[in-house]
KETI-620795 format. One line per field, with one value per atom (N, C-alpha, C, O): residue number from 1; x negated, y, z; residue in one letter; atom name. Coordinates in steps of 0.2 Angstrom, whole numbers. Layout:
residues N
n [NUM, ...]
u [X, ...]
v [Y, ...]
w [Z, ...]
res [A, ...]
atom [CA, ...]
END
This chain:
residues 161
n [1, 1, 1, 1, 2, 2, 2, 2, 3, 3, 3, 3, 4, 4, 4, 4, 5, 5, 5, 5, 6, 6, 6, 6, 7, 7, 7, 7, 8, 8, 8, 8, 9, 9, 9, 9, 10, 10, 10, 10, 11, 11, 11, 11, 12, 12, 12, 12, 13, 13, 13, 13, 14, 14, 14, 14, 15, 15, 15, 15, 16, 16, 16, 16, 17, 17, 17, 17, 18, 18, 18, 18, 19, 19, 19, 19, 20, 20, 20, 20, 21, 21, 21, 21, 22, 22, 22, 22, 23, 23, 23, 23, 24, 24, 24, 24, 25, 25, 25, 25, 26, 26, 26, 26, 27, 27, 27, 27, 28, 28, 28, 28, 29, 29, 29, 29, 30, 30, 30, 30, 31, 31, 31, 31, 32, 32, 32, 32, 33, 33, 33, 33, 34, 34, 34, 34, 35, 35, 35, 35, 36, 36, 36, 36, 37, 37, 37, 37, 38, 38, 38, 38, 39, 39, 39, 39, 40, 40, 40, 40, 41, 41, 41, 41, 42, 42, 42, 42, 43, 43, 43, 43, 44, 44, 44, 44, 45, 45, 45, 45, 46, 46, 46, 46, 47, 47, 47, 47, 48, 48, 48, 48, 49, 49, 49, 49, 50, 50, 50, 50, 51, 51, 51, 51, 52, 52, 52, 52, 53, 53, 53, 53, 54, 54, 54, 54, 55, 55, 55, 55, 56, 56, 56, 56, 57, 57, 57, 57, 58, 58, 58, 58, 59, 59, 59, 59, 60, 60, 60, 60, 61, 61, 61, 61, 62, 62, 62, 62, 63, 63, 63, 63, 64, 64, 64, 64, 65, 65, 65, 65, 66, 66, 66, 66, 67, 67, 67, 67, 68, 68, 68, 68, 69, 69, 69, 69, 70, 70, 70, 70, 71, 71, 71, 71, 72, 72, 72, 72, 73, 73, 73, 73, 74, 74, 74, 74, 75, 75, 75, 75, 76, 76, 76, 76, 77, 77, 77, 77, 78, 78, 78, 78, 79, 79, 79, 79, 80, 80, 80, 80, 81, 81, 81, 81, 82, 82, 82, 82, 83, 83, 83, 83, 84, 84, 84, 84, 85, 85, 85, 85, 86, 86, 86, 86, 87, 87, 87, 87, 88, 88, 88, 88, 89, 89, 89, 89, 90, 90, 90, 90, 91, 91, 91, 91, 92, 92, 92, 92, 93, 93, 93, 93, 94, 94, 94, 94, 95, 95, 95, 95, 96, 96, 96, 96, 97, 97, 97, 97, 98, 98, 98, 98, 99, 99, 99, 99, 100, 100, 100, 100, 101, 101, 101, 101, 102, 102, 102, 102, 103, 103, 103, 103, 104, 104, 104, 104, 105, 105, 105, 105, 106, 106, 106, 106, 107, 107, 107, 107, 108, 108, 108, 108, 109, 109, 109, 109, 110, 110, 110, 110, 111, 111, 111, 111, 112, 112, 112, 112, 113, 113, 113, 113, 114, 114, 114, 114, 115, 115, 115, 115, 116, 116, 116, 116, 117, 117, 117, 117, 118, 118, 118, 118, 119, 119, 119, 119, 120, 120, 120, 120, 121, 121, 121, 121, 122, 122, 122, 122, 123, 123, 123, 123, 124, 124, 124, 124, 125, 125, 125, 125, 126, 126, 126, 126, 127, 127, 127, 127, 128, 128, 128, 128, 129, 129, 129, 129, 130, 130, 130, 130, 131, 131, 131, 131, 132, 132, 132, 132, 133, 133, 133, 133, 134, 134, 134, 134, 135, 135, 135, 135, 136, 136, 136, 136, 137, 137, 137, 137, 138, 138, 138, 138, 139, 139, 139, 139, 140, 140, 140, 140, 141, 141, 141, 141, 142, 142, 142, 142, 143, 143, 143, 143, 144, 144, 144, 144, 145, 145, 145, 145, 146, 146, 146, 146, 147, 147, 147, 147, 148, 148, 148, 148, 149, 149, 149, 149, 150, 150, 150, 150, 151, 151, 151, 151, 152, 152, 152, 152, 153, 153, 153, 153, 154, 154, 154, 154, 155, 155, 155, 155, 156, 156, 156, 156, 157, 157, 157, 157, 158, 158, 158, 158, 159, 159, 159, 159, 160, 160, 160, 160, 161, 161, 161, 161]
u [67, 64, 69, 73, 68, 74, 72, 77, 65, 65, 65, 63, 69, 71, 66, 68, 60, 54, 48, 47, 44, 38, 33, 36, 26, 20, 15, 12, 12, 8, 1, 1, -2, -10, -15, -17, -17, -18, -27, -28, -33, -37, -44, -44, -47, -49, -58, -63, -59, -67, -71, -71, -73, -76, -80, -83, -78, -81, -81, -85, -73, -74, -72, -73, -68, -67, -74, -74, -78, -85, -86, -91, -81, -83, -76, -75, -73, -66, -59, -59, -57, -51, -46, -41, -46, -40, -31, -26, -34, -25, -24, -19, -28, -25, -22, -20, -22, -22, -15, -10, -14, -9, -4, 1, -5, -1, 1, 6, -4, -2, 3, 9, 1, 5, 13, 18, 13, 21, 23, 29, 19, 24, 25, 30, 21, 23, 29, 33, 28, 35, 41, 46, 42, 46, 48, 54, 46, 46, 51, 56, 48, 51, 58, 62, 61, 66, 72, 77, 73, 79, 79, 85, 74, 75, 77, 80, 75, 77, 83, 83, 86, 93, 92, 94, 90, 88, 95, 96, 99, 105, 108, 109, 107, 111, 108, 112, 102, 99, 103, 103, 109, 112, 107, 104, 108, 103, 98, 94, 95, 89, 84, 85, 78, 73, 67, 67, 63, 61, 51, 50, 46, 41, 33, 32, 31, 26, 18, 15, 16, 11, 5, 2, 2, -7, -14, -18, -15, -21, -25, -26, -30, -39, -43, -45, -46, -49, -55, -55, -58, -62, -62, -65, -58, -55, -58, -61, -53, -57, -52, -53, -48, -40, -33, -30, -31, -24, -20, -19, -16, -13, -6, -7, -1, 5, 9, 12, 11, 15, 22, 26, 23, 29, 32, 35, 34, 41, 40, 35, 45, 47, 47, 49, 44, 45, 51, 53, 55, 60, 60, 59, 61, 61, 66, 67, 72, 77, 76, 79, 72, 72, 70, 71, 69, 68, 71, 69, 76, 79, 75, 76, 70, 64, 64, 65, 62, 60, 51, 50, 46, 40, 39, 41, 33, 31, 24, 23, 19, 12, 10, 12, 5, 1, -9, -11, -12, -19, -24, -22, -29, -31, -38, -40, -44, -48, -54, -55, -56, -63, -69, -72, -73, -80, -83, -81, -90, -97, -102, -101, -107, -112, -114, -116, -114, -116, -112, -114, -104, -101, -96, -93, -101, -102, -104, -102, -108, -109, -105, -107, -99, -96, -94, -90, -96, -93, -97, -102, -94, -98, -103, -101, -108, -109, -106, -107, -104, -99, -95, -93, -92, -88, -89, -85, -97, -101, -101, -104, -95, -99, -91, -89, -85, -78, -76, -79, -72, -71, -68, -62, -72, -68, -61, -58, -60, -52, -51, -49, -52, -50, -42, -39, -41, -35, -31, -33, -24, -21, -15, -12, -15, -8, -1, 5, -4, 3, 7, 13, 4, 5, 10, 15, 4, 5, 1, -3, 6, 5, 0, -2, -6, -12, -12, -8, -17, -16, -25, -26, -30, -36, -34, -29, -42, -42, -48, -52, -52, -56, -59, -55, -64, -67, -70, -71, -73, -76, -72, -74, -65, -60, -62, -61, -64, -63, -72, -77, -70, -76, -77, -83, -74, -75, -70, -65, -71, -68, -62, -56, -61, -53, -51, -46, -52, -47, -44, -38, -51, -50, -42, -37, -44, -40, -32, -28, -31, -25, -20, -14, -25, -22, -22, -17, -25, -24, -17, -13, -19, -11, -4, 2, -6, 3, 1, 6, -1, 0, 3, 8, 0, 2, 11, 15, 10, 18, 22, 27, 20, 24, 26, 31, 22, 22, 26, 30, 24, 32, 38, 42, 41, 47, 49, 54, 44, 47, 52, 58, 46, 48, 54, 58, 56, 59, 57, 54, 59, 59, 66, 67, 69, 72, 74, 72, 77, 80, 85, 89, 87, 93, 95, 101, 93, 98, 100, 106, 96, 98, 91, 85, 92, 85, 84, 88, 78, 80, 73, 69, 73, 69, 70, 74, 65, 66, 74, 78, 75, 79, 74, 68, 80, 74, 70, 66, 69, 67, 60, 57, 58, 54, 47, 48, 42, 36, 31, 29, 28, 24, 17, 18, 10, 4, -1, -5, 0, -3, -2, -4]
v [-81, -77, -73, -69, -74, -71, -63, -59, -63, -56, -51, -50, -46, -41, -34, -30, -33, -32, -37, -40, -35, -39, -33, -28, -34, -33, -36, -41, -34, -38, -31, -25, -34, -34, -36, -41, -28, -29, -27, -25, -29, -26, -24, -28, -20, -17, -18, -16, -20, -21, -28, -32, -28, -32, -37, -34, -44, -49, -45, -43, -44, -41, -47, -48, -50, -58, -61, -64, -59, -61, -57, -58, -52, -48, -47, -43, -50, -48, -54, -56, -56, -60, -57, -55, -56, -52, -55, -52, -63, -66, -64, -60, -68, -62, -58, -58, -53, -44, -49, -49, -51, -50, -53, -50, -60, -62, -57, -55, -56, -50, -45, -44, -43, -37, -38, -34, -43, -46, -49, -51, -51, -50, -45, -45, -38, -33, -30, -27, -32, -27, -31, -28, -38, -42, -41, -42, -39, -36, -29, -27, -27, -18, -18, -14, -23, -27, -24, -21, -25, -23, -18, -17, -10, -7, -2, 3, -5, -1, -2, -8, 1, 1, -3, 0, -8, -14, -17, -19, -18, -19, -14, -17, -6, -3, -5, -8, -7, -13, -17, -18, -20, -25, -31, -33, -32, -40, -37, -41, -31, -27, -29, -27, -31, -32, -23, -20, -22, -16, -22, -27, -19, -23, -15, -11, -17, -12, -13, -15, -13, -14, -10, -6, -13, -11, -11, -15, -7, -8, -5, 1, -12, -8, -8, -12, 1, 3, 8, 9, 10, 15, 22, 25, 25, 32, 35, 33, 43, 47, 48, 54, 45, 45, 40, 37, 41, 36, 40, 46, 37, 38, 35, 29, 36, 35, 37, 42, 34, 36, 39, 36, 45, 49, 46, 51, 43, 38, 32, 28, 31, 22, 20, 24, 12, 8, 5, 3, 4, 0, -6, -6, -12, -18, -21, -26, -20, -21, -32, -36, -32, -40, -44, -51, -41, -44, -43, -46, -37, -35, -32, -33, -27, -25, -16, -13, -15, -8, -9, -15, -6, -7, 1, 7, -1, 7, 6, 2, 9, 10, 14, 19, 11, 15, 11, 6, 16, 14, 16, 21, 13, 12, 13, 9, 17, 17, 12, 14, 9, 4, 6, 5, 11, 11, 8, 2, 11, 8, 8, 10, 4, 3, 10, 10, 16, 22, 25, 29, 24, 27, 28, 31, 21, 18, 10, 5, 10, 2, -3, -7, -5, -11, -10, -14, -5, -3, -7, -10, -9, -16, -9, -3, -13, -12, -12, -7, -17, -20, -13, -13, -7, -3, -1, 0, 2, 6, 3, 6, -3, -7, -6, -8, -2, -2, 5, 9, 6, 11, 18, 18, 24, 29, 31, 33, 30, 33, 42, 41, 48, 52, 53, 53, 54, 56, 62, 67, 60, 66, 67, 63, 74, 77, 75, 73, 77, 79, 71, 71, 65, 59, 56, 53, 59, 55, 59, 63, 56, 59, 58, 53, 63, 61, 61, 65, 56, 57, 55, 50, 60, 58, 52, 50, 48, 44, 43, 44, 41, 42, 35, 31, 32, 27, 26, 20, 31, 30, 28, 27, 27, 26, 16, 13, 15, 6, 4, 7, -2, -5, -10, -11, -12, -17, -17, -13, -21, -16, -21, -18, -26, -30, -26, -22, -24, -19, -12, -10, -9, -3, -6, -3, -12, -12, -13, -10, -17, -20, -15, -15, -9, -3, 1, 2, 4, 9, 7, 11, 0, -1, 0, 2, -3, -3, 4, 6, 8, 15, 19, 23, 17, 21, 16, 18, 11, 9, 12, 15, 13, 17, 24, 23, 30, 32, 34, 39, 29, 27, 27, 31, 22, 21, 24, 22, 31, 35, 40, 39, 44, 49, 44, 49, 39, 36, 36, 41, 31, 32, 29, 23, 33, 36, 28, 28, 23, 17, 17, 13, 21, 22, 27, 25, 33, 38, 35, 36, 29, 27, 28, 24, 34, 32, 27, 27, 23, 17, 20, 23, 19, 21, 18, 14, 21, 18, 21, 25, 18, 23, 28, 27, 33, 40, 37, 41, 31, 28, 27, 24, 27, 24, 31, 37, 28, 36, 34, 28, 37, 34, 36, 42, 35, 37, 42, 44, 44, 47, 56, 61]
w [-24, -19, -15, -18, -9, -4, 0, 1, 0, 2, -1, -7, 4, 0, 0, -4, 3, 2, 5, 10, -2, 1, -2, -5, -1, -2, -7, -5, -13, -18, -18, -19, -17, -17, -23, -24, -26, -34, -30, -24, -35, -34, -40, -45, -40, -44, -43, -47, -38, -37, -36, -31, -39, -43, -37, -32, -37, -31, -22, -18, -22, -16, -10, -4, -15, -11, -7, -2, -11, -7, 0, 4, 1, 8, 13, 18, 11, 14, 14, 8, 17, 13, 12, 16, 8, 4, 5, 5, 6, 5, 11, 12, 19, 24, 28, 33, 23, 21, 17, 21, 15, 10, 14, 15, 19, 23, 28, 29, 31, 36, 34, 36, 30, 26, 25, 26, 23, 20, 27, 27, 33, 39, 42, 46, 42, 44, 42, 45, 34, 34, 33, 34, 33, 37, 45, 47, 47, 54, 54, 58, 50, 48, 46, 49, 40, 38, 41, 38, 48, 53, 52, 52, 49, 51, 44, 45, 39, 34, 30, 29, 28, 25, 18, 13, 17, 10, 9, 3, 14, 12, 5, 0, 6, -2, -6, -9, -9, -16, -18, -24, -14, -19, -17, -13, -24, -26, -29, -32, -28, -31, -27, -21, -27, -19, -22, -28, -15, -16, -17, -14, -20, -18, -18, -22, -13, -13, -14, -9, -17, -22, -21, -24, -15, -14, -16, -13, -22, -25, -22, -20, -22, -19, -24, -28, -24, -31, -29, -23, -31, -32, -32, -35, -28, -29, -21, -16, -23, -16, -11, -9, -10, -7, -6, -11, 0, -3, -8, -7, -13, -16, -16, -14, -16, -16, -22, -21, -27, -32, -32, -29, -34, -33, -36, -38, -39, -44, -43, -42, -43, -39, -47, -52, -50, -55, -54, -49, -61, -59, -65, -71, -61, -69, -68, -63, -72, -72, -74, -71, -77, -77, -71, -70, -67, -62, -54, -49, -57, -52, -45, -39, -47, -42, -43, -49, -38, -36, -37, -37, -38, -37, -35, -37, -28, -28, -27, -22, -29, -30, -26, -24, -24, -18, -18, -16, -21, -21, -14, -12, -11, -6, -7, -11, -4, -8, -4, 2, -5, -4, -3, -8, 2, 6, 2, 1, -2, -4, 2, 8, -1, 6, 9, 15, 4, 7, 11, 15, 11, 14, 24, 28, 23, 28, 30, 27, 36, 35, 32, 27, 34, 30, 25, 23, 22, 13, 10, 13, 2, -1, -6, -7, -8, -13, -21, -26, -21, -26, -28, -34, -26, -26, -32, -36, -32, -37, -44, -49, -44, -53, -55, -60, -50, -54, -55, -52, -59, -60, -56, -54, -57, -53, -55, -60, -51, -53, -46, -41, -49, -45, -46, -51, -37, -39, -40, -40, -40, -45, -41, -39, -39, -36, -40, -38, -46, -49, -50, -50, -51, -50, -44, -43, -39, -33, -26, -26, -22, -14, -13, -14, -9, -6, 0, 3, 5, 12, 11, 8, 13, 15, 20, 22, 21, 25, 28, 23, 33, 37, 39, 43, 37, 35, 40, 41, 45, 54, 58, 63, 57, 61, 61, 66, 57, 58, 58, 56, 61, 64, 56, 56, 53, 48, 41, 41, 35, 29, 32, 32, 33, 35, 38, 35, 45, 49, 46, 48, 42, 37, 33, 35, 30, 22, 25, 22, 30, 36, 38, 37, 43, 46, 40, 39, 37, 30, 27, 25, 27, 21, 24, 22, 32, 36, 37, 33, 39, 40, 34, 34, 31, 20, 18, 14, 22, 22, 25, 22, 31, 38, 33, 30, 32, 28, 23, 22, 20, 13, 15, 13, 21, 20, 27, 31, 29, 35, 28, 27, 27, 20, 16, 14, 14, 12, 3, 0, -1, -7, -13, -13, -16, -21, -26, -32, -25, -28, -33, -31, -39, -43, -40, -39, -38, -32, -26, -23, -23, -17, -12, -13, -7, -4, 2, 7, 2, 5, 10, 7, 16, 23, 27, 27, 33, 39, 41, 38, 47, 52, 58, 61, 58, 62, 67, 68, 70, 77, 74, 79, 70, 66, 64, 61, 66, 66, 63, 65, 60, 53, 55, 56, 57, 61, 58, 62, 52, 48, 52, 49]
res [X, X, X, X, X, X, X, X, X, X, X, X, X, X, X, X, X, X, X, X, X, X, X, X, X, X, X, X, X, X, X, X, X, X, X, X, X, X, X, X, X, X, X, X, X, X, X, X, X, X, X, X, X, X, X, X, X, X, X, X, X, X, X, X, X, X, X, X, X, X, X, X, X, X, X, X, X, X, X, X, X, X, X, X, X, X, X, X, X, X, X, X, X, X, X, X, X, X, X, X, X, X, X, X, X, X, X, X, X, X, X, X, X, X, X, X, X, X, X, X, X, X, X, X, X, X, X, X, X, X, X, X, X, X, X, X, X, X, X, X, X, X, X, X, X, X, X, X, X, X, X, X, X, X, X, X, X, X, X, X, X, X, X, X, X, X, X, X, X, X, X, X, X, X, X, X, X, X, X, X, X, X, X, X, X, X, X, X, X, X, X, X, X, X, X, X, X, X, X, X, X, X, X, X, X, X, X, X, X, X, X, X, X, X, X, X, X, X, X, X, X, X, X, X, X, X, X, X, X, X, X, X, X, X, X, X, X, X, X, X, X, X, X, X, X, X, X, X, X, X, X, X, X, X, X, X, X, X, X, X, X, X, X, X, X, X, X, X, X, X, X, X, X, X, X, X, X, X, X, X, X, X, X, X, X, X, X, X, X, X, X, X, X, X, X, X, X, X, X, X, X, X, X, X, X, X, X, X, X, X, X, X, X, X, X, X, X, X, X, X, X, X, X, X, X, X, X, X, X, X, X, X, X, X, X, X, X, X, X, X, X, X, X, X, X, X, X, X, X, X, X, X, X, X, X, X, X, X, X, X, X, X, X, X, X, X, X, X, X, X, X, X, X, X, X, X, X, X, X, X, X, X, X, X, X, X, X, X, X, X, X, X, X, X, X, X, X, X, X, X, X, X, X, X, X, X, X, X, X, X, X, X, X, X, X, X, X, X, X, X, X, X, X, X, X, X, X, X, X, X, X, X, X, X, X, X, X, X, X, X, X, X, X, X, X, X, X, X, X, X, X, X, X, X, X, X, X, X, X, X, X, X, X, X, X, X, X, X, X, X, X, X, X, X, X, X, X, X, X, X, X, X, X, X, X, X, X, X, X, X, X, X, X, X, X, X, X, X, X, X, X, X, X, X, X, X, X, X, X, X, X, X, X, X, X, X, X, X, X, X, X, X, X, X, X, X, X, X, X, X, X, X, X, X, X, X, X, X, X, X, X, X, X, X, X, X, X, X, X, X, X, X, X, X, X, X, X, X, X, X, X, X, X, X, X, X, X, X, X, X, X, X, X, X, X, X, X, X, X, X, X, X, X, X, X, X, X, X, X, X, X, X, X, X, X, X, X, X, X, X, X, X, X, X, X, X, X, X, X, X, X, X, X, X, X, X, X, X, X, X, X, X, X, X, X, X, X, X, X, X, X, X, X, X, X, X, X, X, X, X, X, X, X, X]
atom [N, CA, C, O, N, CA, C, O, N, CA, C, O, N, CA, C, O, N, CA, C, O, N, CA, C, O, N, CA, C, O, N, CA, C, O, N, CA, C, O, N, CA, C, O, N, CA, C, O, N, CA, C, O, N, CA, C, O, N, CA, C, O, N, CA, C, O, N, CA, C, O, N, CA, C, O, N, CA, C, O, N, CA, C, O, N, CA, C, O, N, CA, C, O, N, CA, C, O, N, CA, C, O, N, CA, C, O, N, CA, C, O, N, CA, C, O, N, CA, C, O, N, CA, C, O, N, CA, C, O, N, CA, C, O, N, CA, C, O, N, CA, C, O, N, CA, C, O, N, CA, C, O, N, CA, C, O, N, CA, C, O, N, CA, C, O, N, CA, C, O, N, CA, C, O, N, CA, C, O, N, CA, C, O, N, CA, C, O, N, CA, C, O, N, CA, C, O, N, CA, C, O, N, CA, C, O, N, CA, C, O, N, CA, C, O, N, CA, C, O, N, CA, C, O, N, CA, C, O, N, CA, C, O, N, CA, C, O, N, CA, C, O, N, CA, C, O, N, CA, C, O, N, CA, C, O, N, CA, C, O, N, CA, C, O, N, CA, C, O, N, CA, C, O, N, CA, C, O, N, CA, C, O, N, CA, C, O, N, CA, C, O, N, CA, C, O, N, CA, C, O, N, CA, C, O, N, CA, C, O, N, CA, C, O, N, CA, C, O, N, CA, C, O, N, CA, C, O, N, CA, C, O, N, CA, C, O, N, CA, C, O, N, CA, C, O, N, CA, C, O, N, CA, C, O, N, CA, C, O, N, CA, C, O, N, CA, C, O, N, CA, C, O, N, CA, C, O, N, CA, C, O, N, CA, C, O, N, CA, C, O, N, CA, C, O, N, CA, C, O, N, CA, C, O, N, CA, C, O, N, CA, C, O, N, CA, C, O, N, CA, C, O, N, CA, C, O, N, CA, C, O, N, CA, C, O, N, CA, C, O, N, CA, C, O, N, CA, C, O, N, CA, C, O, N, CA, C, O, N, CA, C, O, N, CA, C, O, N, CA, C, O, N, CA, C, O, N, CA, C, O, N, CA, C, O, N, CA, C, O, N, CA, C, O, N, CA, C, O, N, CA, C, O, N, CA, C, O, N, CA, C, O, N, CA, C, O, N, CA, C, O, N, CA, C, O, N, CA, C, O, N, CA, C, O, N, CA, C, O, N, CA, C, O, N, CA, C, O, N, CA, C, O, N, CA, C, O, N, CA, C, O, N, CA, C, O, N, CA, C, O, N, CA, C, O, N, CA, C, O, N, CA, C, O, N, CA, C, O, N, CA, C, O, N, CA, C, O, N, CA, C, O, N, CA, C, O, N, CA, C, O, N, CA, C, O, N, CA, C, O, N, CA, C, O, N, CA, C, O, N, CA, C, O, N, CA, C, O, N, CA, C, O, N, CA, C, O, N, CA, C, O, N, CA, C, O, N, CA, C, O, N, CA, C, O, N, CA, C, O, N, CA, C, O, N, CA, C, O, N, CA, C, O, N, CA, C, O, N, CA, C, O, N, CA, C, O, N, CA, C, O, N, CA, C, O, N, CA, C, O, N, CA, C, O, N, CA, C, O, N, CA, C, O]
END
């Protein structure tokens, strides 16, 4: 595997592939930040790649994990960041399916919180697409901490949040 970040898409709610295509979001996502690539200093990693990790769960907030994972077997950075998935009541395109996984409230002391506003998007694809490149934008404006190397954008780069 040659890139030096990619995007992996975990999820937590139960038959949402029944409302969304999730692979999509995944291919999108991992051309976005291929795109970004030029901009962020991945070069200091060495032979280390960086991978960012979007789970769709159940919770009241984007979260972003303040400690980078590091798996030395596989020469990778991971950085966690959960996204949270609209039920039917929360607004129209929210699934019902939300209500059958589990809560997970989030935690400061953990991880970064950024509300997020669910009336902004017409549909939960567009919700889950721009929620996530925004919470990337995000991450690698603030930059994040690789062995005492912090890897970000370059200043030219402004995160939407």
């Amino acid at each position: 595997m040659d890139e030096k970040i990619r995007v992996l898409i975990s999820n937590e709610v139960p038959r949402i592939d029944d409302h969304i295509d999730i692979h999509s979001i995944f291919i999108e996502l991992n051309a976005y930040v291929k795109s970004l690539e030029p901009n962020i200093n991945l070069q200091d990693l060495g032979d280390w790649r960086l991978l960012i990790n979007v789970l769709a769960q159940r919770t009241d907030a984007i979260g972003i994990a303040k400690r980078v994972v590091r798996f030395p077997s596989d020469k990778e950075y991971v950085v966690y960041m959960s996204t949270p998935i609209p039920d039917d009541e929360q607004v129209s395109y929210g699934i019902s399916n939300v209500k059958e996984a589990f809560f997970k409230e989030s935690n400061e002391k953990y991880s970064n919180i950024i509300e997020t506003d669910f009336d902004k998007y017409n549909d939960l694809f567009t919700y889950m697409l721009e929620t996530s490149k925004n919470t990337i934008d995000w991450i690698l404006t603030r930059g994040v901490f690789c062995n005492r190397i912090k890897i970000k954008l370059s200043e030219d780069r402004k995160y939407k949040y």
